[in-house]
Backbone bond lengths (Angstrom), bond angles and torsions (degrees), N, CA, C in turn:
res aa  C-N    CA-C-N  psi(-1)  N-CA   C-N-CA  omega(-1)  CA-C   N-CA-C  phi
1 X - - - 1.445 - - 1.520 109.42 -
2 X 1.447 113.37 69.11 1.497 114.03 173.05 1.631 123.77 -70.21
3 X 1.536 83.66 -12.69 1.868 79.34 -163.52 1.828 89.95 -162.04
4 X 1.269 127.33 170.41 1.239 134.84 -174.17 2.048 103.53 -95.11
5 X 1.257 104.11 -17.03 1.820 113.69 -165.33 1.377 105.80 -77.05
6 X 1.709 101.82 -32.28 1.894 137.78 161.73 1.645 81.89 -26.86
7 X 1.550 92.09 -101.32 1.151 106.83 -165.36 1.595 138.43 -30.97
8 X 1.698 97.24 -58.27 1.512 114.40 144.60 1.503 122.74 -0.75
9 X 1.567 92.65 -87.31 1.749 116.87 -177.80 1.878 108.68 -51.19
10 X 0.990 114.20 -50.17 1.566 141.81 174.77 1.926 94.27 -28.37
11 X 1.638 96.29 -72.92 1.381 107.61 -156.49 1.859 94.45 -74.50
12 X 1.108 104.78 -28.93 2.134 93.63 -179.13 1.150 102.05 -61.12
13 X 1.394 135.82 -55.15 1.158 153.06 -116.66 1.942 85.25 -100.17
14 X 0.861 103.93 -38.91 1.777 117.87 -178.16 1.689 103.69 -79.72
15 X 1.000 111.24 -53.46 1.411 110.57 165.87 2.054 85.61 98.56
16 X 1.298 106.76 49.22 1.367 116.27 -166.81 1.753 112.47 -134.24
17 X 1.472 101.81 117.98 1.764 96.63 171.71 1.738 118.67 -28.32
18 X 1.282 110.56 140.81 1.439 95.34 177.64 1.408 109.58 -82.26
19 X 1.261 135.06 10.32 1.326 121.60 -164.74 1.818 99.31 -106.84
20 X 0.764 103.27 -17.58 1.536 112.55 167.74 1.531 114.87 -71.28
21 X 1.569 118.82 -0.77 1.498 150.89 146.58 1.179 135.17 -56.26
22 X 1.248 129.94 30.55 1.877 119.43 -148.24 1.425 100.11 -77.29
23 X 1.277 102.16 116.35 1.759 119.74 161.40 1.541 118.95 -89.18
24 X 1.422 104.57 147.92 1.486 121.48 -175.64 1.631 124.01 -130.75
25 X 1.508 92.87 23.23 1.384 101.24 174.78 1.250 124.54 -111.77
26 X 1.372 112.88 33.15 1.540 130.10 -176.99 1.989 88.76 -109.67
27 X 1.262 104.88 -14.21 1.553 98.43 -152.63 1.872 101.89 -108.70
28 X 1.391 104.37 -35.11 1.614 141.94 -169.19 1.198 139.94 -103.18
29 X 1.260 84.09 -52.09 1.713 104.73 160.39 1.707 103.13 88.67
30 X 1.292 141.99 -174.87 1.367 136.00 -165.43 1.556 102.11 -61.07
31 X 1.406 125.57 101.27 1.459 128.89 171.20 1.737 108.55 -79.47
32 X 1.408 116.69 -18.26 1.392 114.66 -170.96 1.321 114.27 59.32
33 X 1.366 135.91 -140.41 1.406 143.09 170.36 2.027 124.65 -37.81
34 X 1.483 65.13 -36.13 1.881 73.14 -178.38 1.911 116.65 -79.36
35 X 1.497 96.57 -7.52 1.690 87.88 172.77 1.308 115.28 -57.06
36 X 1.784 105.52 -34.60 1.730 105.34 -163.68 1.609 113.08 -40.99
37 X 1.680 112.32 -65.32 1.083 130.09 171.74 1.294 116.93 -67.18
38 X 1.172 136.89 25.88 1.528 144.89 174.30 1.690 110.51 -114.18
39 X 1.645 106.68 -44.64 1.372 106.68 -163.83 1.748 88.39 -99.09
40 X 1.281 117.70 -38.63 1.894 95.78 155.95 1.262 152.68 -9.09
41 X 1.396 86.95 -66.25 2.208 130.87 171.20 1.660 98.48 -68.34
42 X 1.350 96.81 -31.45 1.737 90.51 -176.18 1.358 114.67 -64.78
43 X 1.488 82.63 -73.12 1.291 113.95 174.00 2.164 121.97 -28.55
44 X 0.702 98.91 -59.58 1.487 131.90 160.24 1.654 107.79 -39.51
45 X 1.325 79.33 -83.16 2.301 88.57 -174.85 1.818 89.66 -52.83
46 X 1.017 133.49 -37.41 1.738 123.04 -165.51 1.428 102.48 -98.98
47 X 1.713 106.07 52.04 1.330 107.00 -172.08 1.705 144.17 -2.71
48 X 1.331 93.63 64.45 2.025 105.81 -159.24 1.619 86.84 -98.98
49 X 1.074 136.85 -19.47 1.630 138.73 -169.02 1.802 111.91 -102.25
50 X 1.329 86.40 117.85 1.587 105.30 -179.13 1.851 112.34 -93.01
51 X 1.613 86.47 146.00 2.042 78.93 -176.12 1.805 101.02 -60.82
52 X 1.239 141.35 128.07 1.373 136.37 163.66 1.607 107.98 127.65
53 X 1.615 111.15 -41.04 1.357 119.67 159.35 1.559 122.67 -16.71
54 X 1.455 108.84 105.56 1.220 119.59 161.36 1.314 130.41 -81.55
55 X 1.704 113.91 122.88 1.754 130.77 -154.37 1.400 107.95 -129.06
56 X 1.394 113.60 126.62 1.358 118.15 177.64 1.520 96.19 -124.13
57 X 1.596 98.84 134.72 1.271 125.90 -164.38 1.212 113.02 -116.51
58 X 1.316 140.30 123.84 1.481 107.94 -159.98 1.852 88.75 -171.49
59 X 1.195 113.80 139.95 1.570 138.88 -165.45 1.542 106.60 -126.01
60 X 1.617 105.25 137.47 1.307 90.20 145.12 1.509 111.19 -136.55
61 X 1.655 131.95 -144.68 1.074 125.69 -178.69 1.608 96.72 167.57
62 X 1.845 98.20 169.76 1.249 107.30 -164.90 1.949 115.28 -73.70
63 X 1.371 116.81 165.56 1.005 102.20 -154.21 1.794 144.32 77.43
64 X 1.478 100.89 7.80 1.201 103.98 -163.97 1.448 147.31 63.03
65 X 1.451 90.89 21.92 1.521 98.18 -155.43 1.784 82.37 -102.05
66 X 1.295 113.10 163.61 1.840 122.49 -157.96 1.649 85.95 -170.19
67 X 1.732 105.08 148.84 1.313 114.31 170.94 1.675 109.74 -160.87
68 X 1.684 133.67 125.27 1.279 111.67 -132.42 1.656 74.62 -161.28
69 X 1.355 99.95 157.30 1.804 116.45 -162.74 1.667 108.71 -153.46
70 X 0.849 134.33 152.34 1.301 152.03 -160.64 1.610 110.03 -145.14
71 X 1.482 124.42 91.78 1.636 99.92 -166.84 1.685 96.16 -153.93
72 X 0.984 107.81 138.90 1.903 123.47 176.15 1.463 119.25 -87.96
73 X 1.046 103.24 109.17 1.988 142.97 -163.56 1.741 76.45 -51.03
């Protein structure tokens, strides 16, 4: 989560509500890699995650390098 336009682009490109997006850089500021597991824990403690819930997890970073997960809560 370097930037909010990130995110933005993310949800068009998905063809996905953005609020189904939770950002943490209003709170953090650019966490890079570590948002994944930040807005998770969030996500989670503010009980939004159901047992069976399907979560896509997904990073990117400079260089082109990207790393992305598919996994049931």
């Amino acid at each position: 989560q370097a930037n909010f336009r990130i995110v933005e682009a993310v949800a068009k490109r998905m063809k996905c509500d953005l609020s189904k997006l939770p950002v943490s850089m209003d709170r953090y500021g650019n966490t890079s890699s570590a948002s994944v597991p930040i807005m998770l824990d969030e996500v989670n403690r503010a009980g939004k995650l159901k047992e069976g819930d399907y979560l896509v997890l997904s990073g990117f970073g400079g260089g082109l390098t990207w790393a992305s997960v598919v996994l049931q809560w």
